[in-house]
KOLDOKE-697945 format. One record per residue (C-alpha): x, y, z. Coordinates in nm, 3 decimals, padded with zeros to 5 digits. Example, Ala and Ser with C-alpha at 12.3 -4.5 7.8 and 13.67 -1.06 7.14 Angstrom:
// residues 2
<pt><x>01.230</x><y>-00.450</y><z>00.780</z></pt>
<pt><x>01.367</x><y>-00.106</y><z>00.714</z></pt>
// end
This chain:
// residues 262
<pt><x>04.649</x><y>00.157</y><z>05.549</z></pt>
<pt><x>04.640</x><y>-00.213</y><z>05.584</z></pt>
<pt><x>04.287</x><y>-00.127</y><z>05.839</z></pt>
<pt><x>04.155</x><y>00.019</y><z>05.533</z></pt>
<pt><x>04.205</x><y>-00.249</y><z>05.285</z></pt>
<pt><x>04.066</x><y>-00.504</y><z>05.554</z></pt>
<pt><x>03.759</x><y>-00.294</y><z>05.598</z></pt>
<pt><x>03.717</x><y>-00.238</y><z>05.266</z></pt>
<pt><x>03.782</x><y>-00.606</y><z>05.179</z></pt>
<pt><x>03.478</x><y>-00.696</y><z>05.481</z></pt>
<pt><x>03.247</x><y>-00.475</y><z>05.358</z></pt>
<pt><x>03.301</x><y>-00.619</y><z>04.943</z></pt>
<pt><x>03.076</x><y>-00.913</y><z>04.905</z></pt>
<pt><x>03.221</x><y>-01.278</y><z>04.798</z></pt>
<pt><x>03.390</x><y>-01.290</y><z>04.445</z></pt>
<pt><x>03.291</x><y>-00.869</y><z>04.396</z></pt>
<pt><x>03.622</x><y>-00.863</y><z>04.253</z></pt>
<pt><x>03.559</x><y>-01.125</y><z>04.000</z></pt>
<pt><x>03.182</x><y>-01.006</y><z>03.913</z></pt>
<pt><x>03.381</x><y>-00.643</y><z>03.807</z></pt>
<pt><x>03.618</x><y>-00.838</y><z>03.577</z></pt>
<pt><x>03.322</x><y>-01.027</y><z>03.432</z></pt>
<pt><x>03.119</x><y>-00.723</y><z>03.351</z></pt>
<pt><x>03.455</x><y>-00.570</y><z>03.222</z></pt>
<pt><x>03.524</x><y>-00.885</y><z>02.983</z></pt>
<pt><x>03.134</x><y>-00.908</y><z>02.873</z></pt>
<pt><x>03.185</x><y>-00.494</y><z>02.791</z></pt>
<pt><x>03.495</x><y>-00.547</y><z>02.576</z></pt>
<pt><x>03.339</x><y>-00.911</y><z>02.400</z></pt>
<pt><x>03.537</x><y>-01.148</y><z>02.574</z></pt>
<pt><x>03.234</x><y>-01.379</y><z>02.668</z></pt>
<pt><x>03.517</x><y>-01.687</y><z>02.766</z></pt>
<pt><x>03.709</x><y>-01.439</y><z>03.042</z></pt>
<pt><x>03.315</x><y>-01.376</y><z>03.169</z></pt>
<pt><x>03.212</x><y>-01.731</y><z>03.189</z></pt>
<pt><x>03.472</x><y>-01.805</y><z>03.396</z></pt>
<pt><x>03.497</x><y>-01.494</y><z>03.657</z></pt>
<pt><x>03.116</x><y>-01.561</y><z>03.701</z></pt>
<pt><x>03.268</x><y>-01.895</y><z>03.763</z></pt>
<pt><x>03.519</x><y>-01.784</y><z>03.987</z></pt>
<pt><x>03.265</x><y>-01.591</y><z>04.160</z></pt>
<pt><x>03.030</x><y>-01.870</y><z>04.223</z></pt>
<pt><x>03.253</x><y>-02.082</y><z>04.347</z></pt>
<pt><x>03.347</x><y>-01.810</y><z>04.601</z></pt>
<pt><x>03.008</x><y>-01.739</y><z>04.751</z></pt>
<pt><x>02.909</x><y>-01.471</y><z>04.571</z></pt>
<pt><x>02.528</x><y>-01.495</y><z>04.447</z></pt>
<pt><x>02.178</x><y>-01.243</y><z>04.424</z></pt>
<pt><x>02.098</x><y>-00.997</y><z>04.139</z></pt>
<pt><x>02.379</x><y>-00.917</y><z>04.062</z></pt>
<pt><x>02.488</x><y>-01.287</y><z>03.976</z></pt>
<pt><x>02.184</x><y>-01.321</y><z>03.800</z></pt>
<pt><x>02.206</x><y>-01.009</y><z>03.608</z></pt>
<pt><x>02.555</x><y>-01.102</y><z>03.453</z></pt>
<pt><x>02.447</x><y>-01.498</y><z>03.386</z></pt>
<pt><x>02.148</x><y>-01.318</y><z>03.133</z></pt>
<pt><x>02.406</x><y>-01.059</y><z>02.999</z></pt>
<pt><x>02.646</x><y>-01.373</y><z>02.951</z></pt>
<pt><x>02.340</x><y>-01.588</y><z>02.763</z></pt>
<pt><x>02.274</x><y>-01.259</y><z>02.520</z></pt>
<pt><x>02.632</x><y>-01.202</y><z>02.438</z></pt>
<pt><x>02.655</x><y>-01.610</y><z>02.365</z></pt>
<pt><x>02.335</x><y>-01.584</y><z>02.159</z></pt>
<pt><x>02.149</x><y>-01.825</y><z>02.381</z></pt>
<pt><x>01.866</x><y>-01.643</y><z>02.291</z></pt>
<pt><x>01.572</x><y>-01.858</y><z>02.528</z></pt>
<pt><x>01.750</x><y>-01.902</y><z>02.819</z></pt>
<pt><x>01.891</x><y>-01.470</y><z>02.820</z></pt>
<pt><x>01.461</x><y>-01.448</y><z>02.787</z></pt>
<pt><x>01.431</x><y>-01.649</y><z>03.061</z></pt>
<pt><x>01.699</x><y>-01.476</y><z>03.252</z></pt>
<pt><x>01.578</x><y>-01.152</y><z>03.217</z></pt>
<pt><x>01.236</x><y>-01.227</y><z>03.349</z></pt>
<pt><x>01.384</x><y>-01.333</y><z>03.652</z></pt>
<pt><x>01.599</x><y>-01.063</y><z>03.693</z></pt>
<pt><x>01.255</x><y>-00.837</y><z>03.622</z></pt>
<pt><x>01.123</x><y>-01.011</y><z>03.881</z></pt>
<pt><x>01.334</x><y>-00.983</y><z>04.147</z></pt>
<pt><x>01.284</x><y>-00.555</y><z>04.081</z></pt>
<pt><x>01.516</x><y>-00.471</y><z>03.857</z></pt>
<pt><x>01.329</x><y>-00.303</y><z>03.572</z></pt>
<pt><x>01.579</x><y>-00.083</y><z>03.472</z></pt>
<pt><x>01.579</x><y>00.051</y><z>03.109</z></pt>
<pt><x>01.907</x><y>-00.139</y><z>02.983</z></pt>
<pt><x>01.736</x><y>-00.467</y><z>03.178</z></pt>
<pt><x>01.424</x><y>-00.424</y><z>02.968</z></pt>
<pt><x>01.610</x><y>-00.369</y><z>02.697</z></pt>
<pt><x>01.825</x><y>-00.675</y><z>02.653</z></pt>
<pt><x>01.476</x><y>-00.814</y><z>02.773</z></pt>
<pt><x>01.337</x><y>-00.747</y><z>02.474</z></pt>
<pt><x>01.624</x><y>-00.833</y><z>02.252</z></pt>
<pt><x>01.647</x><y>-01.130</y><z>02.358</z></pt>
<pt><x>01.277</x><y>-01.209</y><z>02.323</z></pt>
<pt><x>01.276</x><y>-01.104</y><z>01.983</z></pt>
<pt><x>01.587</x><y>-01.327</y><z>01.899</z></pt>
<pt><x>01.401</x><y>-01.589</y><z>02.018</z></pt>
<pt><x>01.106</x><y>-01.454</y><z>01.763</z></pt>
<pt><x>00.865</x><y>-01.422</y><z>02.113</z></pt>
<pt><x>00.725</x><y>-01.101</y><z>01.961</z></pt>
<pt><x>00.463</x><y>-01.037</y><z>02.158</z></pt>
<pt><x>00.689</x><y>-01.038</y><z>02.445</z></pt>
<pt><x>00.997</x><y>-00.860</y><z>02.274</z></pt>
<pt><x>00.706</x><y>-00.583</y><z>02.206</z></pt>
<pt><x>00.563</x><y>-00.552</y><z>02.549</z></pt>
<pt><x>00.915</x><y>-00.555</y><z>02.689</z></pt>
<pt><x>01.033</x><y>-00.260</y><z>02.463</z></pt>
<pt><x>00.788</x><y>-00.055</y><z>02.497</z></pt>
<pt><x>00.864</x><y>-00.027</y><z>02.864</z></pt>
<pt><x>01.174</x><y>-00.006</y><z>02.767</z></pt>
<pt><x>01.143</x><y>00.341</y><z>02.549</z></pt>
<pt><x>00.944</x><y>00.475</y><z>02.843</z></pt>
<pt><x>01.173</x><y>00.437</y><z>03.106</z></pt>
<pt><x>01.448</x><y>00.676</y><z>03.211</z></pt>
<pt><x>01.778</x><y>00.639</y><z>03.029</z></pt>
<pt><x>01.628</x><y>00.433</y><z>02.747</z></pt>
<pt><x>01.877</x><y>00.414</y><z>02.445</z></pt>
<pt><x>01.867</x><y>00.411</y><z>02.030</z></pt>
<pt><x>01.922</x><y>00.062</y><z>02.067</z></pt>
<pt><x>01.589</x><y>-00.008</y><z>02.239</z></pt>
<pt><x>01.408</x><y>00.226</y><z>01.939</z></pt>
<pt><x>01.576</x><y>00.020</y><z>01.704</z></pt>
<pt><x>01.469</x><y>-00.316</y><z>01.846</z></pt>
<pt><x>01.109</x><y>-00.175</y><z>01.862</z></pt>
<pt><x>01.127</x><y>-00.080</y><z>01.540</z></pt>
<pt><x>01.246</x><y>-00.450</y><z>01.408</z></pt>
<pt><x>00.960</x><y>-00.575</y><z>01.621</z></pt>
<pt><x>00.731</x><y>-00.381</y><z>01.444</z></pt>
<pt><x>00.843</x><y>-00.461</y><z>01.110</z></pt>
<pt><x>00.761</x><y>-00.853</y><z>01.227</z></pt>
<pt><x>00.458</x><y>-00.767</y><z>01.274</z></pt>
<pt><x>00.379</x><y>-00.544</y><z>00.972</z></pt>
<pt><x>00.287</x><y>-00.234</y><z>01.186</z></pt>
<pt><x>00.447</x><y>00.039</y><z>00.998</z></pt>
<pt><x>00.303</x><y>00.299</y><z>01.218</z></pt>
<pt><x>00.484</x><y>00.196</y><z>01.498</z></pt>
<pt><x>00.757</x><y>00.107</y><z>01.303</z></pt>
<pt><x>00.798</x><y>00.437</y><z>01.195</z></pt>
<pt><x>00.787</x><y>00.599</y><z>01.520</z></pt>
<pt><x>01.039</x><y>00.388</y><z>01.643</z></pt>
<pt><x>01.302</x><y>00.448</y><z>01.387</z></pt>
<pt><x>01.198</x><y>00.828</y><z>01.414</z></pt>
<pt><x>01.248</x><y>00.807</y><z>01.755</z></pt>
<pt><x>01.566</x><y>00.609</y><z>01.741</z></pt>
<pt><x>01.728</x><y>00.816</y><z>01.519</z></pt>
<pt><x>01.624</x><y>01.104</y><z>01.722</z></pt>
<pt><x>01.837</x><y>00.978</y><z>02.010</z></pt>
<pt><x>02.130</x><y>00.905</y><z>01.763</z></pt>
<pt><x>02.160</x><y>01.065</y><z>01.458</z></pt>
<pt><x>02.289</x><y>00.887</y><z>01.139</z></pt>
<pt><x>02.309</x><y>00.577</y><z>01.310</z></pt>
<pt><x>02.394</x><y>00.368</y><z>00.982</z></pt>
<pt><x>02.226</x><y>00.021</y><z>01.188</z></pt>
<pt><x>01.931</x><y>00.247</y><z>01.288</z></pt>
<pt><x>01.911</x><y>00.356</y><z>00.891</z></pt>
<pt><x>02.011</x><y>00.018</y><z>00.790</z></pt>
<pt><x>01.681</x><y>-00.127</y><z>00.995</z></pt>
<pt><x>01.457</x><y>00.170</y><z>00.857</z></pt>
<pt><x>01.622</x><y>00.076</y><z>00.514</z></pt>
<pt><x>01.536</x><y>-00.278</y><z>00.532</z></pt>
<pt><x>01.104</x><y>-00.160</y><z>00.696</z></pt>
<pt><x>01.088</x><y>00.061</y><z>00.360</z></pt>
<pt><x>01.213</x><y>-00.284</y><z>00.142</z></pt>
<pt><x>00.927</x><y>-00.487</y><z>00.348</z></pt>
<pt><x>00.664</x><y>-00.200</y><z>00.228</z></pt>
<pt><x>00.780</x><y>-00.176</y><z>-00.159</z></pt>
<pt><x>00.883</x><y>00.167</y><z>-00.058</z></pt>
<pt><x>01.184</x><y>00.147</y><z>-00.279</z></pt>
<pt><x>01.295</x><y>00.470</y><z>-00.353</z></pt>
<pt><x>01.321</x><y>00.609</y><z>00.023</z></pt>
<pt><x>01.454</x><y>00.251</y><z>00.067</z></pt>
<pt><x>01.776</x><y>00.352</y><z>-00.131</z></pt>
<pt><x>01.783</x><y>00.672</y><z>00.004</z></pt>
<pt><x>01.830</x><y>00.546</y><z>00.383</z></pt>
<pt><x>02.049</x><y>00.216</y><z>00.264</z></pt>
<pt><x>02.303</x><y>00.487</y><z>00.111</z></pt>
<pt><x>02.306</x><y>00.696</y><z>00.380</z></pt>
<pt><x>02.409</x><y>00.371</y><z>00.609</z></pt>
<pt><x>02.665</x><y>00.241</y><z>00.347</z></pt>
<pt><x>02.834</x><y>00.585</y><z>00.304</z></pt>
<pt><x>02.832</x><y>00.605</y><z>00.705</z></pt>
<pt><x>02.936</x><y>00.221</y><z>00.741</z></pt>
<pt><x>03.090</x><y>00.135</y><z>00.421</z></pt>
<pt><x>03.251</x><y>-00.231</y><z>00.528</z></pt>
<pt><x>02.928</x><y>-00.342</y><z>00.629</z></pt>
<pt><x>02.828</x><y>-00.628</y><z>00.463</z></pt>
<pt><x>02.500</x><y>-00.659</y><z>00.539</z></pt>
<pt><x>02.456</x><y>-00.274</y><z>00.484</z></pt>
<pt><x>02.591</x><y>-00.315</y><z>00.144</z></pt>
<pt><x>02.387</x><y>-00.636</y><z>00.072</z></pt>
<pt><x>02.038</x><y>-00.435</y><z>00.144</z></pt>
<pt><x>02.203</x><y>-00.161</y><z>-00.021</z></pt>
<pt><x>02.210</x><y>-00.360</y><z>-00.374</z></pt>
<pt><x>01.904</x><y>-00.544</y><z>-00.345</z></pt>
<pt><x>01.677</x><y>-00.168</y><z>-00.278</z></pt>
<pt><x>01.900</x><y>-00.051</y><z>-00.611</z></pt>
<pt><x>01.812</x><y>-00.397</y><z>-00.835</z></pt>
<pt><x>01.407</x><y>-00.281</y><z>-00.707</z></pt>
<pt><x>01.401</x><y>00.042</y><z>-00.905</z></pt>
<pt><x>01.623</x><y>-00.088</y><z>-01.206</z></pt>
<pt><x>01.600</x><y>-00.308</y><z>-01.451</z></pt>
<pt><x>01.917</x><y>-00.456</y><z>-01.402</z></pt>
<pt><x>02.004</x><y>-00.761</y><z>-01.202</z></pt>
<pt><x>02.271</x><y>-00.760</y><z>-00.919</z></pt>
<pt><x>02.630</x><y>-00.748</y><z>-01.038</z></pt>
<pt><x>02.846</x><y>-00.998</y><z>-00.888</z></pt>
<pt><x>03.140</x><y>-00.848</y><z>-00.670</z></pt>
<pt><x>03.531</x><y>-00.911</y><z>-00.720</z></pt>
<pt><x>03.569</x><y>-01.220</y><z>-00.505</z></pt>
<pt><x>03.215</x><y>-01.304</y><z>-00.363</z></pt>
<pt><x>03.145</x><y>-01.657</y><z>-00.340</z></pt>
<pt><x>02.869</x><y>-01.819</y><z>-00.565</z></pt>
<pt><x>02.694</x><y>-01.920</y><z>-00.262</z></pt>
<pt><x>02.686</x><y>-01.538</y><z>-00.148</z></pt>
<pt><x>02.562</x><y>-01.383</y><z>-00.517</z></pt>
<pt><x>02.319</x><y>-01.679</y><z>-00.596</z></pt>
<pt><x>02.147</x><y>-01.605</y><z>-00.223</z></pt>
<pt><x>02.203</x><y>-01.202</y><z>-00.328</z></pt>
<pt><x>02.056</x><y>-01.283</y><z>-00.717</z></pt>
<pt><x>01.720</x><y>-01.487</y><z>-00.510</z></pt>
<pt><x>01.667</x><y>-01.164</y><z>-00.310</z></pt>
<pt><x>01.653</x><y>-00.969</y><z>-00.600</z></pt>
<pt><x>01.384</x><y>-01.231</y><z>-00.762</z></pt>
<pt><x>01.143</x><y>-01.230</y><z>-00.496</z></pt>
<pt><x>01.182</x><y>-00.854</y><z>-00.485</z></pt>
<pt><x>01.087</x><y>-00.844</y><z>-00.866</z></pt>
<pt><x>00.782</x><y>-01.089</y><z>-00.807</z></pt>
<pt><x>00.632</x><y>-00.915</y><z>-00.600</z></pt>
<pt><x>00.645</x><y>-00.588</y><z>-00.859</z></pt>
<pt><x>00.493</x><y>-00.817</y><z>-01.074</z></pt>
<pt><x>00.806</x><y>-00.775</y><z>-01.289</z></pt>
<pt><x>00.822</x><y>-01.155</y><z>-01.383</z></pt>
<pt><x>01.066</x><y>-01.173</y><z>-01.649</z></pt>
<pt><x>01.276</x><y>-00.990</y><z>-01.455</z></pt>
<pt><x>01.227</x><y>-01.259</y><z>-01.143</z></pt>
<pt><x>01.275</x><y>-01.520</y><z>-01.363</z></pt>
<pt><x>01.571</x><y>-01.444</y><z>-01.509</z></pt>
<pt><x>01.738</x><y>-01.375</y><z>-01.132</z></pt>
<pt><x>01.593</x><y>-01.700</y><z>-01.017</z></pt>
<pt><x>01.743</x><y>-01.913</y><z>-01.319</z></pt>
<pt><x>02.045</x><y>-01.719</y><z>-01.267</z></pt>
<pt><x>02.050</x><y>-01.799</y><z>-00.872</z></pt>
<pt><x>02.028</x><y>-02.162</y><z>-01.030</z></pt>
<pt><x>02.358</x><y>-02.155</y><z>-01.186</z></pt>
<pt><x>02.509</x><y>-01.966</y><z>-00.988</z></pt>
<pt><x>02.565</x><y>-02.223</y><z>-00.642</z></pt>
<pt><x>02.365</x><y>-02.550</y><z>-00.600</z></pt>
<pt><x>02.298</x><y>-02.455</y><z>-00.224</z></pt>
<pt><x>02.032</x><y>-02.218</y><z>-00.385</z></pt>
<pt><x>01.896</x><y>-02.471</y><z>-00.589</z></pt>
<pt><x>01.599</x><y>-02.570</y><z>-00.431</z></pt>
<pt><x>01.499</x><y>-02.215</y><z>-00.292</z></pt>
<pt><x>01.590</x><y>-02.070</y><z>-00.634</z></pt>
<pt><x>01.403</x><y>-02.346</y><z>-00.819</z></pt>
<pt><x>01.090</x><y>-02.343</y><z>-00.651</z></pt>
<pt><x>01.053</x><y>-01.984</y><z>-00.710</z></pt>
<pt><x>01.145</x><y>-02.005</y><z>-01.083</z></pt>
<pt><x>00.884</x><y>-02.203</y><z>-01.057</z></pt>
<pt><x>00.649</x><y>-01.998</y><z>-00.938</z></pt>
<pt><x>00.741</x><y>-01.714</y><z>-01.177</z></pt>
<pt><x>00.731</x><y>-01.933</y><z>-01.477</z></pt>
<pt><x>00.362</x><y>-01.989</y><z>-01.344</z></pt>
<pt><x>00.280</x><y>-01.647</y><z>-01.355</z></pt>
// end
């Protein structure tokens, strides 16, 4: 027995043990744990790939969004264009708003083995960035597809339907993803915004939400108005964003401004 654990100790490379525990803690969130069993491991001996791999998971769990880019194309380049590699690839890029290369990255992502909603979804906000509904489309179909009534994949098609004036199928998928994810706040927040776009009501302001949090919600719902070319209506959310928190002020303001113009 204690042959075996020496061999088996020989053949692990240095710090193995503490690369597992850091993918383990970057799995469950615990970015602090992984920072310092990469560390650990590091200090140890233990370098390559693998090394390299976790450092770029490590930067896109931290939201270090240039330097996981700049990870990941090393990583690439070393021959590891796996699927999930291409993936976070792209994520990253397109955190760090590189959208040509979040784009070119994804879509070798979606055609590799083992690709995942996740990297539909990204394509699909990609897409959106660049106004390409088409592709858009196909991602979210695709996406969806892979995992059905994925409230962030409907949330994200929710949102592409918004960006196109589409506001009627933009309720439809935005309630699908709040009845699926119903403490979401972001869900919930889209949610209202596609509702004030086919009514002729402004946003109602929620037990307990901050000024700061309706006047940005009452803004949204202004701009979304302008551009139906319903201008009282904008008005009267952008005046309203106005007394509602100062932070808005000059945002809020500016468009008044620009409805009061029209």
């Amino acid at each position: 027995m204690i042959l075996l654990l020496a061999a088996l100790a020989a053949a692990s490379g240095p710090g193995d043990s503490s690369l597992i525990e850091a993918e383990r803690a970057l799995r469950s969130g615990r970015t602090v744990q992984a920072r310092e069993m990469i560390g650990a491991a590091v200090a140890s001996g233990g370098e390559g790939p693998k090394v390299e791999r976790l450092l770029a998971d490590l930067a896109l769990a931290e939201h270090r969004w240039a330097e996981a880019s700049a990870r990941y194309a090393a990583v690439i380049a070393g021959g590891d264009p796996s699927a999930t590699v291409l993936e976070k690839a792209g994520m990253a890029a397109l955190q760090a708003n590189d959208i040509a290369r979040a784009v070119d990255l994804l879509d070798r992502a979606v055609r590799a083995e083992g690709a995942s909603w996740r990297a539909w979804n990204a394509r699909g906000v990609a897409a959106d960035r660049q106004s390409d509904w088409l592709a858009a489309d196909r991602a979210y179909d695709n996406g969806l597809a892979a995992s059905p009534g994925n409230p962030t994949l409907l949330n994200n098609l929710g949102w592409s339907l918004l960006l196109r004036g589409r506001w009627e199928e933009a309720v439809e998928a935005l309630s699908q993803a709040a009845a699926l994810a119903p403490g979401q706040p972001r869900i919930a927040a889209n949610l209202d915004l596609a509702r004030a776009a086919v009514s002729e009501h402004l946003p109602r302001r929620r037990p307990e939400e901050e000024p700061a949090t309706y006047a940005a919600r009452l803004n949204d719902a202004g701009v979304v108005a302008l551009r139906q070319g319903k201008t009282v209506k904008a008005a009267g959310a952008f005046a309203e964003a106005l007394a509602e928190s100062d932070r808005w002020f000059v945002r809020a303001a500016n468009n008044l401004a620009l409805a009061e113009g029209s």
